[in-house]
C-alpha positions as CSV (number, residue, x, y, z in Angstrom):
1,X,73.9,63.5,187.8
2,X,74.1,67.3,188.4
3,X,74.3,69.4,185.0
4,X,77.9,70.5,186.7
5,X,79.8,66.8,187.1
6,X,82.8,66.2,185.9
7,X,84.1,62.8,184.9
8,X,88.1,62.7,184.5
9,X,89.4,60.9,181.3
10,X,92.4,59.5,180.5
11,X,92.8,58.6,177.2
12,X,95.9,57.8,175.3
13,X,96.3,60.0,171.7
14,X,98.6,58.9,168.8
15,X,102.1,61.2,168.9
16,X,100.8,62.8,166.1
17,X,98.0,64.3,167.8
18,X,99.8,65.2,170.9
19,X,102.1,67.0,169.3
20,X,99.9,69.1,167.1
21,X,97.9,69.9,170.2
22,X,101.3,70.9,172.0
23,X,102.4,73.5,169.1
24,X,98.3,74.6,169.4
25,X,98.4,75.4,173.3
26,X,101.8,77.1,172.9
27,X,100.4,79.5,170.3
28,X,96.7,79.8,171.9
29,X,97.2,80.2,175.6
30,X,93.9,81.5,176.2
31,X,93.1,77.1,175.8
32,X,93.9,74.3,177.7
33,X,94.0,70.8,177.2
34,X,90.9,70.3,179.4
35,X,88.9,73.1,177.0
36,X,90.2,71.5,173.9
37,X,88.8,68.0,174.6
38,X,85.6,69.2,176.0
39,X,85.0,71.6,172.3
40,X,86.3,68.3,170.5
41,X,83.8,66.1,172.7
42,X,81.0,68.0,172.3
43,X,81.2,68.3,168.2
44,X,81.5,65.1,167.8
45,X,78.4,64.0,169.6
46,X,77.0,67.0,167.6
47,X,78.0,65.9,164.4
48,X,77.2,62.7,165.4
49,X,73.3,62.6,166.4
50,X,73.8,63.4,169.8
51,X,71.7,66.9,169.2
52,X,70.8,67.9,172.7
53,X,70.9,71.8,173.5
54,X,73.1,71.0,176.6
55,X,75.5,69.5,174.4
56,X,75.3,72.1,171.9
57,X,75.6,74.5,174.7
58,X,78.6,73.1,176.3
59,X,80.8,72.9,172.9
60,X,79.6,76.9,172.8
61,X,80.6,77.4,176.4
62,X,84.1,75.7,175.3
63,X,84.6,78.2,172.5
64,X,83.9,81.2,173.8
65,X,85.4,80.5,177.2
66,X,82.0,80.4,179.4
67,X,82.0,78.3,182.4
């Protein structure tokens, strides 16, 4: 796999969530949904053990808006 592959995933979010993530897009529109999920992603395999530079790279990428 190419460091540049995406992989589309649907995933269903309590109301809750999508909601709060509605009201943030609305008020950030320098984000998307897409950017959101990749920075959200990407710290949790952080936090989570999964410490490989690309990783950490990517969730950077997401923040400050590098493709």
């Amino acid at each position: 796999m190419n460091a540049q592959a995406t992989i589309s995933i649907l995933a269903e979010i309590p109301e809750e969530l999508h909601e709060t993530l509605k009201y943030y897009l609305e008020r950030h529109p320098d984000w998307d949904q897409d950017r959101v999920f990749v920075a959200a992603l990407s710290l949790f395999l952080l936090q989570n053990g999964e410490c490989d530079r690309r990783t950490a790279r990517v969730y950077l990428d997401s923040l400050f808006k590098r493709s």
